[in-house]
VEXTI-185872 format. One record per residue (C-alpha): residue number from 1; x, y, z. Coordinates in nm, 3 decimals, padded with zeros to 5 digits. Layout:
BEGIN
[rec NUM [X Y Z]];
...
END
This chain:
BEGIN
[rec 1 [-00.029 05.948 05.218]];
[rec 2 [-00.325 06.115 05.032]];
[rec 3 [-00.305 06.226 04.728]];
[rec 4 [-00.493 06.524 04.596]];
[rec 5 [-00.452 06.505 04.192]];
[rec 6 [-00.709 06.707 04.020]];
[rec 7 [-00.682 06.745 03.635]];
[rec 8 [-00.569 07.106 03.531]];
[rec 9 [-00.921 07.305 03.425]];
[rec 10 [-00.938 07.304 03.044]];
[rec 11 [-00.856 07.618 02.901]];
[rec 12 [-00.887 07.670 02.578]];
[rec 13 [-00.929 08.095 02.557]];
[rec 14 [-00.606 08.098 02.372]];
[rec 15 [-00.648 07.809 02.135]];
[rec 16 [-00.660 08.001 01.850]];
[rec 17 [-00.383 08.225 01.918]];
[rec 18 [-00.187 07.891 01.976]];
[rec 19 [-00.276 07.765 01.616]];
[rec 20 [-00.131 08.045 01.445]];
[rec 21 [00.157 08.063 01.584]];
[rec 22 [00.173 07.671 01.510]];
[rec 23 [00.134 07.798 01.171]];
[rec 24 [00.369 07.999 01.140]];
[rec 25 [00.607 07.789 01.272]];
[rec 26 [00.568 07.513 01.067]];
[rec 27 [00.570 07.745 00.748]];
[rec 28 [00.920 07.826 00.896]];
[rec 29 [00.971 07.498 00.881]];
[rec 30 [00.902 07.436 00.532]];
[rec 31 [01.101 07.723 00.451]];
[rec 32 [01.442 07.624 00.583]];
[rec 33 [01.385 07.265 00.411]];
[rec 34 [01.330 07.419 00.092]];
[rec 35 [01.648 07.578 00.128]];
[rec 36 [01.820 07.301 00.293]];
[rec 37 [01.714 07.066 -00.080]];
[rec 38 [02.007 07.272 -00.265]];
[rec 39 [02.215 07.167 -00.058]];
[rec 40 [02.186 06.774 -00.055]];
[rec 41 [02.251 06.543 -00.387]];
[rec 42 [02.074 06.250 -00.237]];
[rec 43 [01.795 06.170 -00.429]];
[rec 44 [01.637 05.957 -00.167]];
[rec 45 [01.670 06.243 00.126]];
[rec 46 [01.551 06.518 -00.118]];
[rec 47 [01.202 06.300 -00.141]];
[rec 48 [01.210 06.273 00.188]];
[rec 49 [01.209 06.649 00.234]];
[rec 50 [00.929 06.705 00.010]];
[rec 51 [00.687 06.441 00.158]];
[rec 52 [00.720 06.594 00.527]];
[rec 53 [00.681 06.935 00.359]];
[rec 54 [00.345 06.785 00.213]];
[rec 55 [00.239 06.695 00.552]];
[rec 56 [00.335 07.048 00.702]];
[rec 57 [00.107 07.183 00.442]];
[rec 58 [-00.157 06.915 00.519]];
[rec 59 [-00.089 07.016 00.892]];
[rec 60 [-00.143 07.393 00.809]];
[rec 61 [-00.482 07.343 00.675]];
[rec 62 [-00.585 07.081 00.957]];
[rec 63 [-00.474 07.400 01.195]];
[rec 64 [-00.684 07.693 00.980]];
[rec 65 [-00.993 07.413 00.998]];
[rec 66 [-00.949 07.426 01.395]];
[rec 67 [-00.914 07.794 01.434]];
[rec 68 [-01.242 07.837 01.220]];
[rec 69 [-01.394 07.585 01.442]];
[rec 70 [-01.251 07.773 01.737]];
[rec 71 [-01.438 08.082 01.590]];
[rec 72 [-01.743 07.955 01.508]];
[rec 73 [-01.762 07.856 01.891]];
END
């Protein structure tokens, strides 16, 4: 049996529209853990809340750098 795999073309027209909604999903994101931290007492799982919210916010600016390199293409 032959086999006939060819890699998908690589389109990348939409990229940009793709990053913001990215964006906007992980600002959603941060949201709802913000308002998920008055509701916990934990000490331990409120820090942990707050460091992956620093990485969401580290994520959001690695996305804006890609959608200005996206532009400037």
């Amino acid at each position: 049996m032959t086999y006939n795999n060819q890699p998908k073309p690589d389109d990348r027209s939409d990229n940009a529209e793709k990053l913001q909604k990215m964006i906007a999903d992980t600002e959603q994101n941060i949201h709802q853990a913000e308002e998920s931290l008055q509701f916990t007492d934990s000490e331990t799982q409120r820090q942990q809340i707050e460091a992956k919210n620093d990485r969401r916010r580290e994520s959001i600016q690695s996305f804006k750098s890609e959608i200005q390199d996206e532009i400037n293409q």
